[in-house]
C-alpha positions, 0 to 999 in steps of 0.5 A: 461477456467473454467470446470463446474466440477471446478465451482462446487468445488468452491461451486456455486450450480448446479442451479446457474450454469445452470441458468447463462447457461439460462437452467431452468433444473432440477440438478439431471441427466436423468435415462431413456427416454420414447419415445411415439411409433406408430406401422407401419401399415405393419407387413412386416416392422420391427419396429426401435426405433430412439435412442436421441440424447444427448443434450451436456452440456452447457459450463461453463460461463467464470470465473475468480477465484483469492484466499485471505488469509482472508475475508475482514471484510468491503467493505465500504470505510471507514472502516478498510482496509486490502490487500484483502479489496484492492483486492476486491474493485479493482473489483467494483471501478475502480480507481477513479485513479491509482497510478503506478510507483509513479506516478497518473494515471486518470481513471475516470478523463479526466486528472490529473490536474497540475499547469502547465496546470492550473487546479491546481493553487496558488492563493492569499487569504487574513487573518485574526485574527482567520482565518484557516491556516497551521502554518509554524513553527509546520507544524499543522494547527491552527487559525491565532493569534497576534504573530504567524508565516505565509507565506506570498504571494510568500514566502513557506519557513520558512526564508521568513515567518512573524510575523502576528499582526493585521488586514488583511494580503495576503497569499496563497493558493493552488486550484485544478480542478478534471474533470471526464469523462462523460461516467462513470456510477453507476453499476444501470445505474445512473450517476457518478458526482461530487456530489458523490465525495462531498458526499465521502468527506463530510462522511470522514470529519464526526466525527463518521468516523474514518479516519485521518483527515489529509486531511480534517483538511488541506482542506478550501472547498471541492464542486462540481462546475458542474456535472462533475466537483469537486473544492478542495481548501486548507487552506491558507499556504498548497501546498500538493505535492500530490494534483493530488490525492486529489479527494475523491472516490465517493460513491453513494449518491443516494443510501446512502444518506438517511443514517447516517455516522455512520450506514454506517458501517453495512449496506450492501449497504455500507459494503457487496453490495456496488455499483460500476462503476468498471468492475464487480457487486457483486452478493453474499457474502457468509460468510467465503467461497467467493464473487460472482461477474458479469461483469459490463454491464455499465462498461464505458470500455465494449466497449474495450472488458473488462473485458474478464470474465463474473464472478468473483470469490474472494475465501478466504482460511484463515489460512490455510498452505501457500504452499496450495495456491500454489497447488490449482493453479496446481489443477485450483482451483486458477486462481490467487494468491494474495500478501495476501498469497505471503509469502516471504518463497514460494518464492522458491517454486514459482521459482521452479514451474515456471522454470518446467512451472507449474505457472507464476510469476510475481513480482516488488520492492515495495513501502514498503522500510525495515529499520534498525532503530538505536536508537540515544537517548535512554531514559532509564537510563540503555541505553547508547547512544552507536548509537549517534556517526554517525562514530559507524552507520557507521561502524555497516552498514559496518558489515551487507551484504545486498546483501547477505539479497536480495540474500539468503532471498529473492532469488533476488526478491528485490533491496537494497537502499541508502536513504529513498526512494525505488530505483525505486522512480522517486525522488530517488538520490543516494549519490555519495558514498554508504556504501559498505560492508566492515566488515574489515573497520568497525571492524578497526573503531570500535577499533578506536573509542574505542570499544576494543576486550579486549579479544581477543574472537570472542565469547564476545562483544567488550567493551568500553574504552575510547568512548565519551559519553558510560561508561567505560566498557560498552558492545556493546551489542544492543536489535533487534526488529522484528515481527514474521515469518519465513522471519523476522527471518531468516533477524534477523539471518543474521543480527545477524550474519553479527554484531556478526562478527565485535564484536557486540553481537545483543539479537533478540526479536519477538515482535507482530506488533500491538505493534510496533505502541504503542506511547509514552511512553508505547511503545518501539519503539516509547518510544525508549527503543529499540537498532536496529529495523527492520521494513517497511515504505511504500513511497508515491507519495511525500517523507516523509522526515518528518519521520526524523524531529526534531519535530517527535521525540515522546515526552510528548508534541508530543506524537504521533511523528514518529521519532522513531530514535530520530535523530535531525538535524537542516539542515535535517529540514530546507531542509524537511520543503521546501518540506512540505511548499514549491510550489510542483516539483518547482526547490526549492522543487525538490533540497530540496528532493536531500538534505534531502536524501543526510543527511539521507544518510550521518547521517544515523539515519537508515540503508535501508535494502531492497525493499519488493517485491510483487509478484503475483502468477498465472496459466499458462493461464493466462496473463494481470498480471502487478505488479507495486510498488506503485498501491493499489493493485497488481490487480490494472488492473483485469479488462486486465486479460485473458486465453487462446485464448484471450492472445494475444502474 
């Protein structure tokens, strides 16, 4: 597929072409051949010289090149990560499994394991005072005291919980079996075993790793019970609904082993040249221009025929114009554009190019759902409560046309949705009746409540008379919160727009990413000094309903909580602690995902705006290219993609 002339452009040197061809020949082209000539013996004869033959130039190897927006910082697992890391690792590990529509997919494993096959159970455990186990009232794990709260055996809610005084009492835990396949081997040829897996584990928990611990503080052991087989078994009281994931990806022991946690970070077996079993082999890294790779040839799926190139090409164009990307696939520099570089204002450029069959596209609603977060408790003292009446939610939700966000903005590529899953979720409900756009009903509601068009001006915010819990005279003006960008602002302007017309002044304000996630106090969204935010949270295998618990509001003593909203409800928790607590996809556990999304939708602590796409740009030779809302990366299956004559129709 690839021309020598376009390897030469992506910065590989004529010698490594010429040595992947096998030719040990020099670079510089040929400027005359000496033959040797021996004069016949009859003079009769005119001598002839027989003129060479060119010797034609070797094909390229076949290359696939697929284009960054940045260059990953690190390669370790546990560094910090990033969508280009993502891309890159989908290269050198394959899985250990794939999420795909929302669901976990074995790679690496034979199966995922499940409690109705049994390599996932719950098992009886015993207590005991100072036992490790996860405290059902703060969802927290915590040792066992006289007079704290557990669950005993057969009960996974709060209602059945007890009291613990003294001595030994029976609880619950969850087991989990991961087999791995007995084919997979290191990219050295040494084999892939559940040692591996342990050694990763054994590196997260490190405290010199800087990861979460979520996990770790929630698991009582993690081991290897054969080659093939790793065990996890959590705390006493923990029922992860996501227990099909929680094997840790392996890393190398043989190769790492003999290194501290903390010295991982830098060195380059971990960080640059970490070893894989995925379908390709870094070769080389070099800094701010590319990452070389080759297949695999201990791939455990070469025998299928994949991947279809023999290197692989990762080019970083850095912060260069975003509409460059999209030309260095019309020139063939780029076989495929990451999401990295798929801003959402190219999305017509892309559409434009596709219809005149310049480029493929391809594209799929997202895990990361946009909402429009209200602020229900205010903390400053110049803040009214103007968005703690559900009825004033309501009607501002009226006000705003989604669709015409989806349309407009996104140029169709999204869905809207009425909870606080994606509507591509398998658990998404649907509430029997959704908030249409109707800025007639909400402008009338409005006036209702209290909030008057004193002078009869569509230029100036309604005011306050009479509403409960707002001063007198109070304006209905709210601040905006967004990050910058074209997209996000042309959302505001819409948003802004669609209020502005129901009598709502909105006062927009770009505010940097990185400081929408400074806690509480300091910080204005989680310090709640905002009145609309508009931001993506990204939706996992399970539901995480905990983004709207009473005991997520950010406070002195919960300063880390991510219930921005502030919203409470007492039956919203009730039913978002069974999905926590509760025997994962059970009947409770599946009524109580229904119920939680049926409050969000009725108490509307935030408004869900629309799905993030992600869209995938590519050459029109290329074909493999399947984008899913929920895999890691949307190069999750590079090792399927093809061009030309291997395109089967």
């Amino acid at each position: 597929m690839r021309t020598s002339q376009t390897i030469e452009r992506l910065g590989l040197t004529c010698m490594l072409m010429l040595v992947m061809a096998g030719l040990m020949v020099s670079c510089a082209g040929t400027t005359g051949i000496e033959l040797p000539f021996t004069p016949p013996p009859s003079p009769s004869v005119t001598p002839t010289m027989a003129l060479p033959t060119p010797t034609p130039e070797p094909p390229a190897p076949p290359t696939l090149v697929i284009c960054l927006r940045e260059e990953p910082e690190s390669l370790y697992l546990y560094a910090p990560s990033s969508r280009e890391t993502e891309a890159v690792l989908s290269a050198i590990y394959d899985g250990p499994y794939d999420i795909r529509s929302f669901e976990a997919q074995p790679v690496i494993l034979e199966k995922m394991p499940s409690l109705a096959d049994g390599d996932a159970r719950i098992e009886s455990v015993s207590l005991s005072e100072g036992d490790l186990y996860l405290d059902p009232q703060t969802m927290q794990p915590a040792r066992l005291e006289s007079g704290m709260r557990y669950l005993p055996t057969e009960c996974q809610n709060q209602d059945c919980s007890q009291i613990y005084w003294s001595g030994e009492v029976w609880a619950e835990q969850m087991v989990v079996d991961f087999r791995l396949r007995e084919d997979v081997r290191w990219s050295d040829s040494e084999a892939l075993t559940a040692s591996d897996s342990v050694f990763s584990f054994l590196l997260d928990a490190h405290i010199s790793t800087p990861s979460t611990k979520y996990l770790v503080d929630r698991t009582a052991s993690y081991e290897a019970i054969d080659a093939q087989t790793a065990r996890w078994t959590g705390i006493p009281g923990y029922f992860d609904p996501e227990y099909p994931a929680l094997f840790w990806s392996p890393l190398p022991e043989h190769v790492l082993g003999d290194y501290s946690p903390s010295e991982l970070f830098e060195v380059e077996a971990a960080s640059r040249l970490p070893l894989g079993w995925g379908a390709y082999v870094i070769e080389s890294w070099t800094p701010g221009e590319q990452i070389l790779l080759r297949k695999n040839l201990e791939y455990f799926r070469a025998s299928e025929g994949i991947p279809h190139f023999d290197y692989l090409i990762y080019r970083f164009l850095g912060d260069a114009q975003p509409e460059s990307a999209l030309q260095q696939v019309l020139t063939y520099e780029c076989d495929v554009v990451d999401e990295s570089l798929m801003l959402p204002e190219l999305t017509s450029q892309i559409l434009e190019l596709e219809g005149a069959g310049r480029m493929n596209m391809d594209w799929m609603p997202g895990s990361a759902l946009e909402r429009l977060e209200f602020n229900l408790a205010p903390t400053t003292r110049s803040q009214q409560p103007i968005l703690e009446n559900v009825l004033v939610r309501n009607a501002l939700a009226q006000c705003i046309d989604r669709q015409r966000i989806v349309d407009e903005v996104l140029f169709g590529l999204s869905q809207t949705s009425e909870t606080y899953l994606p509507s591509l979720h398998p658990l998404y409900s649907a509430p029997a009746e959704s908030l249409e756009y109707n800025p007639d009903a909400a402008i009338a509601e409005l006036d209702r409540l209290g909030w008057k068009d004193v002078d009869d001006s569509p230029d100036t915010p309604r005011v306050a008379r009479g509403v409960a819990g707002v001063q007198y005279g109070t304006s209905l003006v709210l601040s905006y919160i967004a990050v910058p960008g074209e997209f996000q602002e042309a959302v505001a302007l819409r948003i802004q727009e669609d209020l502005h017309q129901c009598g709502v002044q909105v006062d927009v304000e770009i505010l940097d990413p990185q400081a929408l996630f400074v806690p509480w106090p300091e910080g204005q969204v989680f310090g709640r000094t905002f009145g609309l935010l508009n931001w993506a949270w990204p939706s996992m295998l399970s539901p995480a309903c905990e983004m709207f618990l009473s005991s997520e509001v950010p406070s002195d003593d919960r300063p880390f909580g991510i219930n921005a909203s502030g919203f409470r409800s007492t039956d919203y928790d009730q039913v978002c602690k069974r999905i926590l607590l509760g025997a994962p996809y059970g009947p409770e556990y599946l009524t109580a995902v229904q119920e939680t999304q049926r409050i969000f939708s009725t108490q509307l602590p935030a408004l869900p705006l629309y799905v993030r796409p992600r869209i995938v740009a590519y050459a029109p030779d290329v074909c493999g290219v399947e984008v899913d809302p929920s895999t890691f990366s949307v190069l999750w299956n590079l090792e399927a993609l093809a061009s030309g004559d291997q395109c089967v129709p």
